[in-house]
N, C-alpha and C positions, 0 to 999 in steps of 0.2 A: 022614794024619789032620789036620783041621782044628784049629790051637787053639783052647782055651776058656779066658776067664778070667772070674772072677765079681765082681761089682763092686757095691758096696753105694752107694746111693739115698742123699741128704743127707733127714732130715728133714721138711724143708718141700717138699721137692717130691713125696713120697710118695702124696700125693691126685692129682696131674693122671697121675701113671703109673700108680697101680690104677684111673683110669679108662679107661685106654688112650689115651694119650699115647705118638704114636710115634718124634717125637726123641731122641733121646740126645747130653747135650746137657752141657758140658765141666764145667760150673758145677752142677749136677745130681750130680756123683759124687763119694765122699767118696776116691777112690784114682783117679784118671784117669792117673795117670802110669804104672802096669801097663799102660795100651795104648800098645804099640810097634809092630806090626806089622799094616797096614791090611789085613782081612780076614779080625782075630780073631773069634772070635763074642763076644758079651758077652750073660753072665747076668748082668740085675740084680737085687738080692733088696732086701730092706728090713733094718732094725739086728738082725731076729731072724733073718737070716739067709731069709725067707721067700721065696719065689721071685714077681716083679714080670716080666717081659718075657725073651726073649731076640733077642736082634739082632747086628747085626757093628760093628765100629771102621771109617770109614771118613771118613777129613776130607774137607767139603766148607763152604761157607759160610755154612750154615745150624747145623751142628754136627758133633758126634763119631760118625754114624752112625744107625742106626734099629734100633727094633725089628720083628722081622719076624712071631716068634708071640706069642702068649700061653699057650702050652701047652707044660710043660716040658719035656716029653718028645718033641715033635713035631722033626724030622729038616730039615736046610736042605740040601736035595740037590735032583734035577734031578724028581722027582714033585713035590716042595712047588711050586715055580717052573711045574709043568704046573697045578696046582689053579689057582694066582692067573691063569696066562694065561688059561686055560679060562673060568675065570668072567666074566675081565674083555672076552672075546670074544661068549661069549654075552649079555652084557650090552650089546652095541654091536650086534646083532643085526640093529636097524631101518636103520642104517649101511652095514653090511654087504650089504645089501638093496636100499641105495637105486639109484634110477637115474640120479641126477643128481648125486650126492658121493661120492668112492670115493679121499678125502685126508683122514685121520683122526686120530684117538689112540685106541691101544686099549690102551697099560696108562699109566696113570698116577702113576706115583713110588707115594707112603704113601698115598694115595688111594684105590688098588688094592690095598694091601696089599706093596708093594714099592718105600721108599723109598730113593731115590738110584739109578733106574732108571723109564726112558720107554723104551714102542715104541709108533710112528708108522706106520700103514699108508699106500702111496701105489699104489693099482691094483694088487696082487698084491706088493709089494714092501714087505717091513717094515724097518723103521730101528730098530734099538737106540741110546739114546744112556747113556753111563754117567756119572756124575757123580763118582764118585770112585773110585781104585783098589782102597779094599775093597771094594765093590759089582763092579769089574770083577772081582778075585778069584775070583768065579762064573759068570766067561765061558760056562766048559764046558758047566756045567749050566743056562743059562739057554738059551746056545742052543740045547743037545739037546731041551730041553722047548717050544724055538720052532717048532721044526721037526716033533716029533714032536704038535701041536695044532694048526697050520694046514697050509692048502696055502699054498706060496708059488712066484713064479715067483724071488725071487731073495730075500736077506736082507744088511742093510747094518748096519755102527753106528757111532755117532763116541763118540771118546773126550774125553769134555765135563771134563776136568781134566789137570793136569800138576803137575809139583812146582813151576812157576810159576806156576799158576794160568790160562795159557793153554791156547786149542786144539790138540792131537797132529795133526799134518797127517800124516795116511797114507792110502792107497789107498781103504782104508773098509769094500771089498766079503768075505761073510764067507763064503755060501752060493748053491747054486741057479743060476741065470744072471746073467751081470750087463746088469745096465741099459744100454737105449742114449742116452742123454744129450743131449739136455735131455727128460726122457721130462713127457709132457702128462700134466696130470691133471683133474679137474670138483670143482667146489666149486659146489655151489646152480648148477649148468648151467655155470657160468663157468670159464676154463681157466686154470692152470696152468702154465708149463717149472721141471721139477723139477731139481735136480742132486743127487745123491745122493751124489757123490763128490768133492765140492768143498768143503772148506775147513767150519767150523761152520754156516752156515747152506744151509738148503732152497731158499729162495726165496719162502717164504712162512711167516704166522706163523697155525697151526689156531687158537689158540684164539680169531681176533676174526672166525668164519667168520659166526655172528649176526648181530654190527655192521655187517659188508659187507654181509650181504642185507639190512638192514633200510635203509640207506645209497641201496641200489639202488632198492628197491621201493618207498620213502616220501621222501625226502629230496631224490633228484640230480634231479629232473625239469625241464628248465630254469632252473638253476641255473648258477652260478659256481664251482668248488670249490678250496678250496689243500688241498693234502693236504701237512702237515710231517713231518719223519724218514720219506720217504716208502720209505725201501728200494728195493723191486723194483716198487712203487707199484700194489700190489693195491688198495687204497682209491680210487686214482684210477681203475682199468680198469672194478671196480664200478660206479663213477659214471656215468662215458662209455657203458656200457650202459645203466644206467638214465635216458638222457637229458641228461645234465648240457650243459648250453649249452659250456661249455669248463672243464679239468682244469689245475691247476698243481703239476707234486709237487716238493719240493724237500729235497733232501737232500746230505750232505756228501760223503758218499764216492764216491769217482768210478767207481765198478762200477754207480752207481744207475742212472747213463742206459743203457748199453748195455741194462741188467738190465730198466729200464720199458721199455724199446721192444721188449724181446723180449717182455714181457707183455701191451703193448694189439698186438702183434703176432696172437700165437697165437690172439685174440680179434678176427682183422678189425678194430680200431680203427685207425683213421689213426692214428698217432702224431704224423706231423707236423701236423694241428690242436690238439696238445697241447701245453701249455710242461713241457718235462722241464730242472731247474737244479741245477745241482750247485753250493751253495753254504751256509754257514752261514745256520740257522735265522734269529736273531735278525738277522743283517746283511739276510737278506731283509726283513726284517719293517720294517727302517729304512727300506729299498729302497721297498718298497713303500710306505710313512707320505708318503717325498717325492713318489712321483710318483700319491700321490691314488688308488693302485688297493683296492679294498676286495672283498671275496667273499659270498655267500649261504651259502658252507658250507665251514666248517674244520677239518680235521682235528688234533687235537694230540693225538701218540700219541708221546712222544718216549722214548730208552732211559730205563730210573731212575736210571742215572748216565754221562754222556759226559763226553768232552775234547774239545776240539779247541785251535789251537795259541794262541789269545785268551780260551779260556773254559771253564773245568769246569760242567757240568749236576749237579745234581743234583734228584730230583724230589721227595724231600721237603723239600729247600732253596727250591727256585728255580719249582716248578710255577706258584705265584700268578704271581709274573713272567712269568711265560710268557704264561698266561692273559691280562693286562693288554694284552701286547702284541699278540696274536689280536683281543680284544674292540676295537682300536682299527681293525682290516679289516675287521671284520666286519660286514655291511649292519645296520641297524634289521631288525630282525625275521627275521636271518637266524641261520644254528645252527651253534654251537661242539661239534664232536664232543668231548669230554674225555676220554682216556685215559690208565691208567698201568699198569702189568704190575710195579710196584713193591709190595714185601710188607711192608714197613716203616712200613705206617699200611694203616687200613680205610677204607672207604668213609664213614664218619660225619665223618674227618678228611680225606678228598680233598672231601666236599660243601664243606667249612669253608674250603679253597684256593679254591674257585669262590665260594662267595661273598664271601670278603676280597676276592677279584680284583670281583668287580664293582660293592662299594662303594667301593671304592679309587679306578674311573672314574667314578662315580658314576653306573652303568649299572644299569637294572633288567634281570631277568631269569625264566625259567620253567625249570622242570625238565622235556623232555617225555618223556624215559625213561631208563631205565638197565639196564646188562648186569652181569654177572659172569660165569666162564668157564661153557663150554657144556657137557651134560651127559655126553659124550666125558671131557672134563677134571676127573673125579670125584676128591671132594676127602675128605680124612678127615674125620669128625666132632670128634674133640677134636685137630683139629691146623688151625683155621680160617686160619694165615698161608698155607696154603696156596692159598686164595681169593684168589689173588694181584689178577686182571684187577678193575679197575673202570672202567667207561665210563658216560658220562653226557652225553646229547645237550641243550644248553643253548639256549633261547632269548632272542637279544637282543629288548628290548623298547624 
């Protein structure tokens, strides 16, 4: 039997959780120290002892866990975990369907009704990722009710916490067949090498799948592009198909080159008409101020918080910065893609970095569109930090 402990709501926060507020959240509880063991359940009630939510204990960075019903009586076993896949399947339907994207997200943390908890479809192969050991807690039953709701050719999951706060490197693979590695996959036509069993990341990031096609289809067409923190440099592959006269991706980590050239690989792109750099962001940007090279289109999509061994990032610190130093490459009339995947400020205050950034040069500018995640990446109604993605494609004038 699972523990239960019941845990009473402070006062003032009693309004955001009888509206359905799904954190639970350290500062929120008038007894937090009763949770000891990550993947107790927790009933919250209010001072009359009234019953508000119930959910599990499970540390992750956002808080102490989530609530999963609203019904007191309702059961957190491997049926409950079928309802939420089931809906959130048939909810992705037109996905599921498509002929040309078959790399997705099909449950979404609290979004979906199951916070501290993502599964990712890639071509018959789902990925579990868990966020924190209470949520892993219900291994059992999350996978039984995975299994018994789709067809799958294989089922993977990573374990996205540790008592350090790093990724658990283990094998990954959970059911079904396993993958043959670097398995292809189609995004808006465009391909893909996945790895499933490699370390935290995929090789690509679903939720900016929008940005790229819109990147491809209106933006690269003869153009110039720098794509920064370029990873595995899907924004640059986009490009290169939608014409881009030539692609720069540049990033730190030294897996990024092999990693981009397997990506304009798999996609017939020369690579070697590409400049692939493995180097620090801003030392490029120096790099480039001296030798006069400037681009038609930039990408700035950097982590919300890096190191590297001369310089901490952060993107609610240092974004303007960043920006400042883009807008000085960047053609007359050509466009700064802006993105952040940081949940630490909205989109009213990332607008507010892009324009201090371009009074600061004393550069005018245009807004000529904006994203937030795609409708895959469904988001809670009263839990809006979860609208993590903001992009914002800028024009220098």
């Amino acid at each position: 039997m699972r523990k239960e402990v019941t845990v009473k709501v402070k006062p003032k926060f009693l309004k955001q959780y009888r509206a359905g507020y799904p954190l639970i959240s350290k500062e929120a509880l008038e007894n937090s120290n009763q949770l000891t063991d990550e993947g107790t359940l927790v009933k919250l009630v209010d001072d009359k002892h009234q019953f508000l939510g119930k959910g599990y204990y499970g540390k992750q960075n956002k808080g102490f866990g989530w609530i999963l019903t609203n019904k007191e009586k309702e059961k957190i076993d491997q049926s409950f975990f079928e309802e939420k896949i089931r809906k959130a399947v048939a909810e992705r339907r037109e996905l599921f369907q498509s002929e040309d994207t078959n790399a997705f997200r099909v449950l979404n943390a609290e979004g979906d009704g199951v916070g501290g908890l993502t599964i990712d479809f890639f071509d018959g192969y789902y990925l579990i990722s868990w966020y924190s050991e209470g949520m892993f807690s219900f291994q059992k039953e999350v996978i039984a009710a995975l299994e018994s709701s789709v067809d799958y050719k294989g089922i993977y999951q990573k374990k996205r916490f540790n008592t350090g706060g790093q990724y658990i490197e283990e094998d990954d693979f959970v059911a079904g067949t396993r993958g043959e590695f670097p398995l292809i996959v189609k995004e808006n036509g465009v391909q893909f090498a996945i790895y499933l069993n490699d370390g935290a990341m995929v090789g690509v990031f679903l939720d900016q799948r929008e940005v790229r096609k819109t990147i491809r289809d209106h933006y690269a067409e003869g153009k110039t592009v720098l794509n920064t923190f370029s990873y595995t440099g899907a924004f640059s592959v986009y490009a290169a198909l939608g014409g881009a006269l030539k692609t720069t991706s540049v990033d730190l980590a030294n897996r990024s080159l092999a990693k981009t050239i397997e990506q304009f690989s798999v996609n017939g792109v020369d690579y070697e008409a590409q400049d692939i750099i493995v180097d620090d962001v801003f030392k490029y940007f120096k790099y480039a101020k001296k030798k006069e090279k400037s681009f038609d289109l930039v990408v700035l999509d950097p982590p919300s918080f890096a190191r590297s061994k001369k310089l901490t990032f952060s993107a609610a610190k240092d974004y303007t910065n960043l920006l400042k130093e883009a807008i000085e490459i960047t053609e007359k009339g050509g466009v700064i893609v802006a993105s952040t995947n940081s949940a630490s400020f909205d989109m009213k205050k990332f607008k507010g970095f892009i324009d201090q950034a371009f009074k600061q040069t004393n550069t005018k500018y245009k807004i000529e569109e904006e994203f937030s995640l795609p409708e895959d990446f469904k988001i809670h109604p009263q839990y809006r930090e979860g609208d993590y993605l903001k992009v914002v494609f800028v024009r220098k004038r």
